[in-house]
PDB file of N, CA, C and O in Angstrom, chain B, residues numbered from 101:
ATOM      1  N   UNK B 101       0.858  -1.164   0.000  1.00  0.00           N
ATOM      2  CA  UNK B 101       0.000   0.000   0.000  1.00  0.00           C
ATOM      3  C   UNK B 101       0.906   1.230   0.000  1.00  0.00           C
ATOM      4  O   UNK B 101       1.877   1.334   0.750  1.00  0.00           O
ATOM      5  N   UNK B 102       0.505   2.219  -0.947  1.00  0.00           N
ATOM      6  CA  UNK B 102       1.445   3.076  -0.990  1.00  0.00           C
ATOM      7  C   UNK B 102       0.947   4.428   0.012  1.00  0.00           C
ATOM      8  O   UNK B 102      -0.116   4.414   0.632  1.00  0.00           O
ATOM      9  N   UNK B 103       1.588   5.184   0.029  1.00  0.00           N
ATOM     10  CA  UNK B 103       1.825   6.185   1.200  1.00  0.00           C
ATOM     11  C   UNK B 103       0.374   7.634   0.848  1.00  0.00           C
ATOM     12  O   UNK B 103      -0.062   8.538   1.561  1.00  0.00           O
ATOM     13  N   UNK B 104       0.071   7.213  -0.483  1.00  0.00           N
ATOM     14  CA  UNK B 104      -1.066   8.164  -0.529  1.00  0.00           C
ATOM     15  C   UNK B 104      -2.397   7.615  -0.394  1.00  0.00           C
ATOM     16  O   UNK B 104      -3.313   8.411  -0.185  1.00  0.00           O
ATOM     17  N   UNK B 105      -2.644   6.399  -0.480  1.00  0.00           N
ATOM     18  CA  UNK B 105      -3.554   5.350   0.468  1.00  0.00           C
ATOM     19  C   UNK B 105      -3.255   5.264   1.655  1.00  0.00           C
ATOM     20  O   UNK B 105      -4.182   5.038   2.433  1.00  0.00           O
ATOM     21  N   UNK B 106      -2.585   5.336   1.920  1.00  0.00           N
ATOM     22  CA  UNK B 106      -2.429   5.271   4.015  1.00  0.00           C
ATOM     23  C   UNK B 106      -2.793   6.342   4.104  1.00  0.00           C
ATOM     24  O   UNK B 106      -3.698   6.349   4.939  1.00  0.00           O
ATOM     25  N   UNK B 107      -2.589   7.473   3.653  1.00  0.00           N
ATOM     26  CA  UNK B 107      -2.939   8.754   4.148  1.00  0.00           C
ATOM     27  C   UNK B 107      -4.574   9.092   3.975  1.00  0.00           C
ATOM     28  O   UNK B 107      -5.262   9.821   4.691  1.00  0.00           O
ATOM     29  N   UNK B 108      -4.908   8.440   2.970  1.00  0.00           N
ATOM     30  CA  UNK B 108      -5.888   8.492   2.681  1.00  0.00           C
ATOM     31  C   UNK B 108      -7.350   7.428   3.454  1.00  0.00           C
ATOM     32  O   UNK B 108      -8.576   7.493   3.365  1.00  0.00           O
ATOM     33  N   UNK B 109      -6.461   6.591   4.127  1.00  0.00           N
ATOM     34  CA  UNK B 109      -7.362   6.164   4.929  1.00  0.00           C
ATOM     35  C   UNK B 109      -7.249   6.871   6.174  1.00  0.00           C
ATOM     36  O   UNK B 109      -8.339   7.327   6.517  1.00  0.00           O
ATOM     37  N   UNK B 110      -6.586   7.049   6.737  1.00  0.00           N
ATOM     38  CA  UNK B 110      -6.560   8.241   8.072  1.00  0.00           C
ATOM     39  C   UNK B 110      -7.496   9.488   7.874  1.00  0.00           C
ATOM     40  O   UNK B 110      -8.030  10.080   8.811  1.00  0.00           O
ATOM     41  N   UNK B 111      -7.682   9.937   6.087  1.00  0.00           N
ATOM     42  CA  UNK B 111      -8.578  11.297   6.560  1.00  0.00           C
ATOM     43  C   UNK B 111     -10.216  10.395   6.573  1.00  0.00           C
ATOM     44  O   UNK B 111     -11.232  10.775   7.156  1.00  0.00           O
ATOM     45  N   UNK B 112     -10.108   9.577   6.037  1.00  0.00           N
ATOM     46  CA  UNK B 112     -11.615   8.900   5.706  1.00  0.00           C
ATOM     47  C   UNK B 112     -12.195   8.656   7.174  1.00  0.00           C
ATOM     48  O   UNK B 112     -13.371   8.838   7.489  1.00  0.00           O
ATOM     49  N   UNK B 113     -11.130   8.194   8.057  1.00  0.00           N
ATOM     50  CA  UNK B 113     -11.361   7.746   9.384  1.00  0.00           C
ATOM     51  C   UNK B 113     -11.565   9.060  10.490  1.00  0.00           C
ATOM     52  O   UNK B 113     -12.080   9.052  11.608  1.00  0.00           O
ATOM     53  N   UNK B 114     -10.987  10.113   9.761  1.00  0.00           N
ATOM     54  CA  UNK B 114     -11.513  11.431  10.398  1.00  0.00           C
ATOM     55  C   UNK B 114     -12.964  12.197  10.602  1.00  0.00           C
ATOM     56  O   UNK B 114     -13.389  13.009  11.424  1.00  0.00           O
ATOM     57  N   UNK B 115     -13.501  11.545   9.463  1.00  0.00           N
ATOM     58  CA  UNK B 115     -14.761  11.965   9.446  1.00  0.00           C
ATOM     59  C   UNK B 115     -15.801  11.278  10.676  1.00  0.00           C
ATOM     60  O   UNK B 115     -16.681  11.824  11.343  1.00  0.00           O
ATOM     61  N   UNK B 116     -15.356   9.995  10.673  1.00  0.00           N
ATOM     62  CA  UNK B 116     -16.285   9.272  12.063  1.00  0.00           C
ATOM     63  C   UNK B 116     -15.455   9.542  13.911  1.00  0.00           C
ATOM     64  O   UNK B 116     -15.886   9.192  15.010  1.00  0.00           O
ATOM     65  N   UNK B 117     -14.401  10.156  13.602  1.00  0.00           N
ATOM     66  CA  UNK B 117     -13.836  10.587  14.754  1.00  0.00           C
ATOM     67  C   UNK B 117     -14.802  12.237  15.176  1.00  0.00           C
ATOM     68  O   UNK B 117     -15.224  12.547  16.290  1.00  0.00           O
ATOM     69  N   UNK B 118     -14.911  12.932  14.061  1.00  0.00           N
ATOM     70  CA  UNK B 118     -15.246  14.128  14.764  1.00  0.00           C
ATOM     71  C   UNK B 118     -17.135  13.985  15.162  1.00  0.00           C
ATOM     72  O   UNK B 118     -17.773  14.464  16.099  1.00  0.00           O
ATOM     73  N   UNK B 119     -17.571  13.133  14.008  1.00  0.00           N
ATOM     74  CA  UNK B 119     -18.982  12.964  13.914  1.00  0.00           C
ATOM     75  C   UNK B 119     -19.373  12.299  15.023  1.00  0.00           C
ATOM     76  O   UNK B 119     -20.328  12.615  15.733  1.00  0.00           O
ATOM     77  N   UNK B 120     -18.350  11.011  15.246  1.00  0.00           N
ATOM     78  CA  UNK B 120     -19.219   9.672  16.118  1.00  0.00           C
ATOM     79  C   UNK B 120     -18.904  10.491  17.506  1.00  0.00           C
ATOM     80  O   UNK B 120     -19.755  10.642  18.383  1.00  0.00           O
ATOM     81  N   UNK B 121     -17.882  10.878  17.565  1.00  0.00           N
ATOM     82  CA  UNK B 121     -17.189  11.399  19.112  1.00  0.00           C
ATOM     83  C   UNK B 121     -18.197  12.411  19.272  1.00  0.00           C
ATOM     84  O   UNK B 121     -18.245  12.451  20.502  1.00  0.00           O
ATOM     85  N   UNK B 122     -19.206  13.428  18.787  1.00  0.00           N
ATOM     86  CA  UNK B 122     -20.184  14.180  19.071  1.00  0.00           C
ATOM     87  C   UNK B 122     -21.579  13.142  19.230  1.00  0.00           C
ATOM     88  O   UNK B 122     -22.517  13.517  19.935  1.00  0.00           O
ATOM     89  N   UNK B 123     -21.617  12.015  18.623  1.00  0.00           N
ATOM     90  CA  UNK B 123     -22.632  11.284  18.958  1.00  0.00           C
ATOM     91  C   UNK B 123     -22.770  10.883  20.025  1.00  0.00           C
ATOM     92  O   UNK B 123     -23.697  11.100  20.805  1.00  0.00           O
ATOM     93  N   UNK B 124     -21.062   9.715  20.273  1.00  0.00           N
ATOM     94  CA  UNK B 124     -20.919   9.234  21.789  1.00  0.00           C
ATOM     95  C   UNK B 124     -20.999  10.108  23.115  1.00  0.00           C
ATOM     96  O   UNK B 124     -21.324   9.641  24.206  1.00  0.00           O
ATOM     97  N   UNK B 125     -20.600  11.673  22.840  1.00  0.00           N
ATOM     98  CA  UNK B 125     -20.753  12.456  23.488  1.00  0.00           C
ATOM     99  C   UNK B 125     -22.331  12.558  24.231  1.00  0.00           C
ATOM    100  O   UNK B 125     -22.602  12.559  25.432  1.00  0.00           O
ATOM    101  N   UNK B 126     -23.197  12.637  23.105  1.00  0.00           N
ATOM    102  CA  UNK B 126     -24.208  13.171  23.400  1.00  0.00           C
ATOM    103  C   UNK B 126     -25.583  11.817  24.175  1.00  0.00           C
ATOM    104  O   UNK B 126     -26.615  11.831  24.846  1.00  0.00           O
ATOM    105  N   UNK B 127     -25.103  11.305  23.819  1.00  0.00           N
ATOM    106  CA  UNK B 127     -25.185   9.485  23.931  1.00  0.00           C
ATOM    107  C   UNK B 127     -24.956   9.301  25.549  1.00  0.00           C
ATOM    108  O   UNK B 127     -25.826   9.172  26.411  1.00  0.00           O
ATOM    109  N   UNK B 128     -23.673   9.326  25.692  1.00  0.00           N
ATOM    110  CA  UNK B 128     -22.891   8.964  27.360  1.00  0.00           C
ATOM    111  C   UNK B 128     -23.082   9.950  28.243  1.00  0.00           C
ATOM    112  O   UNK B 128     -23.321   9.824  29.444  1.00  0.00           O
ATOM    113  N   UNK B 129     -22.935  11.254  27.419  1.00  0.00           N
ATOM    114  CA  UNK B 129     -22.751  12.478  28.257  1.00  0.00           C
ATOM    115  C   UNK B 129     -21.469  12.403  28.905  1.00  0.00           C
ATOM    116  O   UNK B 129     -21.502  13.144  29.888  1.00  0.00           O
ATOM    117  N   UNK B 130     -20.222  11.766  28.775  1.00  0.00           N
ATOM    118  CA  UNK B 130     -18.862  11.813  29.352  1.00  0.00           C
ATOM    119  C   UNK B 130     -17.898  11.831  28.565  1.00  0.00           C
ATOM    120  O   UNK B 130     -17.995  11.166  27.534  1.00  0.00           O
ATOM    121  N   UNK B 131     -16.517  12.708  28.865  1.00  0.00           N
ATOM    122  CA  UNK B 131     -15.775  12.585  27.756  1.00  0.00           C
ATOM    123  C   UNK B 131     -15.243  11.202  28.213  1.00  0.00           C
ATOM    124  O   UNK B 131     -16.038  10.442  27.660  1.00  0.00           O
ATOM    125  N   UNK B 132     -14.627  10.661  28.693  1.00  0.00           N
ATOM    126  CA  UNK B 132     -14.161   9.415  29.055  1.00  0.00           C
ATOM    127  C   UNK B 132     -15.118   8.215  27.853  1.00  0.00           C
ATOM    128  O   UNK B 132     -14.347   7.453  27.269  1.00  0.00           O
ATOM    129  N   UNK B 133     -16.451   8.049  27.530  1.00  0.00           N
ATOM    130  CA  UNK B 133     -16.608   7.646  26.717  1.00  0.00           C
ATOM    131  C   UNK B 133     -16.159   8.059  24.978  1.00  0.00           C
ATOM    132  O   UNK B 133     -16.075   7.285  24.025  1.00  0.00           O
ATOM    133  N   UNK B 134     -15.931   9.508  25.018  1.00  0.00           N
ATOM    134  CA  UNK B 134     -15.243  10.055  23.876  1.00  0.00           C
ATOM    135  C   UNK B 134     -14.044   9.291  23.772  1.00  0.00           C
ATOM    136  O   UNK B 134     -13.832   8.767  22.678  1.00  0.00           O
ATOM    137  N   UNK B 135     -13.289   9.137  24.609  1.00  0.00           N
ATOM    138  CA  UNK B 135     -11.859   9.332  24.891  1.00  0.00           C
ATOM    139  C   UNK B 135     -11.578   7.569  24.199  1.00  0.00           C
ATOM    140  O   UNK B 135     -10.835   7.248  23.271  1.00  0.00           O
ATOM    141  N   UNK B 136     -12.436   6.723  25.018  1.00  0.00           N
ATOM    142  CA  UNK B 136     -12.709   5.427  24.329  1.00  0.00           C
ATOM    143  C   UNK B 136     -12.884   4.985  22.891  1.00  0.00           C
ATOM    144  O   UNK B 136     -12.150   4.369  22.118  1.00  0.00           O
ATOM    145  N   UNK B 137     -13.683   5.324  22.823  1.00  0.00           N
ATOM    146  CA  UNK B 137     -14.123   5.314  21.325  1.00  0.00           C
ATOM    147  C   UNK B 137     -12.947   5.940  20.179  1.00  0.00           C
ATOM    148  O   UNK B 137     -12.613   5.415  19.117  1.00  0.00           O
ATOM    149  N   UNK B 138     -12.593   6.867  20.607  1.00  0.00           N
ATOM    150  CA  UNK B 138     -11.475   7.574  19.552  1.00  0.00           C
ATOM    151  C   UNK B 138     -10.183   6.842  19.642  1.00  0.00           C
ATOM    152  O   UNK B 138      -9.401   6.997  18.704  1.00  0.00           O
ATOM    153  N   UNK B 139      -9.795   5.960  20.764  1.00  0.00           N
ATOM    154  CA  UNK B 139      -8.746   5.245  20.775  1.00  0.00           C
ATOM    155  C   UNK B 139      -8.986   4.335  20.497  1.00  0.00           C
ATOM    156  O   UNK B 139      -7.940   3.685  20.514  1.00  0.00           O
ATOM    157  N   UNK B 140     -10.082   3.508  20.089  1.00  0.00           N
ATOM    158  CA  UNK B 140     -10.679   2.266  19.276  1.00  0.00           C
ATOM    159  C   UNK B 140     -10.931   2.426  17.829  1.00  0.00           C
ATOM    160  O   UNK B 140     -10.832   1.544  16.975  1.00  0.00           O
ATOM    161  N   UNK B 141     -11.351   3.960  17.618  1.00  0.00           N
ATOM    162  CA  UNK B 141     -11.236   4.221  16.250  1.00  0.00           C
ATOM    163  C   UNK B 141      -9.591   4.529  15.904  1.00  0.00           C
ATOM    164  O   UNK B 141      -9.327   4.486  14.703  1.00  0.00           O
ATOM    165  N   UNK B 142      -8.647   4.783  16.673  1.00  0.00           N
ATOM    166  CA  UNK B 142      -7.200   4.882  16.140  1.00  0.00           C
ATOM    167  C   UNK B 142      -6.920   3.501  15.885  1.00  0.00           C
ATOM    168  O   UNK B 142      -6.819   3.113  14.721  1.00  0.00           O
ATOM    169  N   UNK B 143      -6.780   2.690  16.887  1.00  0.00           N
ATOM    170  CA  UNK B 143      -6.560   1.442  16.698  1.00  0.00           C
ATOM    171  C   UNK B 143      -7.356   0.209  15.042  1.00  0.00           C
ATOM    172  O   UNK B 143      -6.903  -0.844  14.592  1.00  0.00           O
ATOM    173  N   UNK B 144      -8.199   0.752  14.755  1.00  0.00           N
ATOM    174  CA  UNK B 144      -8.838  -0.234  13.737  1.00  0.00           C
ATOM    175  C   UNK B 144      -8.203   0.971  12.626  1.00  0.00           C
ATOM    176  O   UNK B 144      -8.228   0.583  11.458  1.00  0.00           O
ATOM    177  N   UNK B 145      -7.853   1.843  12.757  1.00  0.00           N
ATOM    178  CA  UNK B 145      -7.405   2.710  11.344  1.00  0.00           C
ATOM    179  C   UNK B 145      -5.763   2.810  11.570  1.00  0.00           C
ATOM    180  O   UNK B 145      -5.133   3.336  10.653  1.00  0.00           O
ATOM    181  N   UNK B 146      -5.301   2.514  12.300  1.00  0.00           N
ATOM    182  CA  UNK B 146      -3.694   2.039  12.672  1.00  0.00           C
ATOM    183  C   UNK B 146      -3.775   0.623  11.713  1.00  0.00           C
ATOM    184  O   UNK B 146      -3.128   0.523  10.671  1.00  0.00           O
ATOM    185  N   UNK B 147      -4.368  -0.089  12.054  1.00  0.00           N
ATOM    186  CA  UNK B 147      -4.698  -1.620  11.809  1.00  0.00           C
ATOM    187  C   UNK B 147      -4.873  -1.749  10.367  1.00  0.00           C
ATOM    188  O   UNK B 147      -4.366  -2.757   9.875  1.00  0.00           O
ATOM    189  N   UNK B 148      -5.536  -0.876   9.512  1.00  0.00           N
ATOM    190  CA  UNK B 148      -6.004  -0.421   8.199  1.00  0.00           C
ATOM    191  C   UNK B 148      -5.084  -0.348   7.881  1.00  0.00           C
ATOM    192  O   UNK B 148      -4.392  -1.248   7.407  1.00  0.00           O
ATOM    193  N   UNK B 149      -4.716   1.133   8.111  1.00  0.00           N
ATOM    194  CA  UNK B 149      -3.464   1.677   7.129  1.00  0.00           C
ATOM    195  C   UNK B 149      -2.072   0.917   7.308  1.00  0.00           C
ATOM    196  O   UNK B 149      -1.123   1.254   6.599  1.00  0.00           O
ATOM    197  N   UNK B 150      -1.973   0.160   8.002  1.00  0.00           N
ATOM    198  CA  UNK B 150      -0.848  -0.650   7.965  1.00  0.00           C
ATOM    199  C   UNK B 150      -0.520  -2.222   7.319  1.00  0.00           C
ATOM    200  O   UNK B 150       0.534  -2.856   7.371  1.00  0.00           O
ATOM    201  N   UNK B 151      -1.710  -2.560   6.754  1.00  0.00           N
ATOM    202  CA  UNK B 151      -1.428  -3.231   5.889  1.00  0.00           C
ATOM    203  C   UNK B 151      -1.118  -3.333   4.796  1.00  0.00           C
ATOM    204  O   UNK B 151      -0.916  -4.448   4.314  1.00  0.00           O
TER     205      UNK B 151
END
């Protein structure tokens, strides 16, 4: 995978970081559930772009 596909999956994965993290927000009412979720969404788009 070349380096403008990796990059390119990181911004794709940006869009459900700013969206979902206002959902989970509003959802939990805690950032600590934000905080979760966005390090589960790094992890499966770490996981992506590294193959």
């Amino acid at each position: 995978m070349n380096i403008s596909r990796r990059l390119g999956t990181l911004v794709v994965f940006g869009v459900p970081a700013v969206i979902g993290g206002g959902i989970v927000y509003a959802l939990f009412g805690s950032y600590v559930s934000v905080f979760a979720y966005e390090i589960i969404l790094l992890f499966v788009a770490g996981g992506l772009a590294s193959k």
